[in-house]
C-alpha positions, -999 to 999 in steps of 0.1 A, spaced: 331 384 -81 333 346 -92 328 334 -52 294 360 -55 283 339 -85 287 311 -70 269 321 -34 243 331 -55 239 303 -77 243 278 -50 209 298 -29 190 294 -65 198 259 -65 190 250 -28 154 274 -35 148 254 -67 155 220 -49 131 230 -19 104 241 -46 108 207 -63 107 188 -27 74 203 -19 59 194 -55 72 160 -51 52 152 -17 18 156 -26 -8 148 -1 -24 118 -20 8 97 -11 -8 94 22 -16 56 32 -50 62 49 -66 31 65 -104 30 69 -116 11 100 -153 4 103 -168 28 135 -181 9 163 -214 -13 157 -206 -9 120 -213 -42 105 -172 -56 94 -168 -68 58 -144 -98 51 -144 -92 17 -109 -90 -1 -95 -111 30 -78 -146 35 -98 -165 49 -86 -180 91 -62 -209 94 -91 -230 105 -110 -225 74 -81 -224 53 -79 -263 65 -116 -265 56 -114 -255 23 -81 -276 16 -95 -308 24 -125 -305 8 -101 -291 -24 -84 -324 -19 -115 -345 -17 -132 -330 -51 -99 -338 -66 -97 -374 -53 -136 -375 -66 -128 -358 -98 -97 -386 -102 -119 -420 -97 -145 -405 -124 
């Protein structure tokens, strides 16, 4: 009688713990990545800017500074 329990209570437990697994993986967890479609005008927004203009917009930081220090 105990071992029944048991069976029994172990299949309620597995049940119970594949109820919770599928309320735990709701679809909104899904990474979805939007890519413009073709001929769709591309938005930098948001992104770092290229090495080369990284560069750019160093030296020029450096030069306002260097202007801003001999004021």
């Amino acid at each position: 009688i105990e071992n029944e329990r048991m069976a029994e209570a172990a299949a309620r437990i597995a049940q119970l713990a594949d109820e919770l697994n599928q309320e735990d993986a709701p679809d909104a967890d899904v990474l979805m990545i939007d890519y413009p479609e073709e001929g769709e005008p591309f938005s930098d927004k948001g992104k770092a800017p290229m090495d080369s203009d990284q560069l750019r917009v160093l030296q020029d930081a450096l030069r306002q500074q260097q202007e801003d220090l001999e004021r």
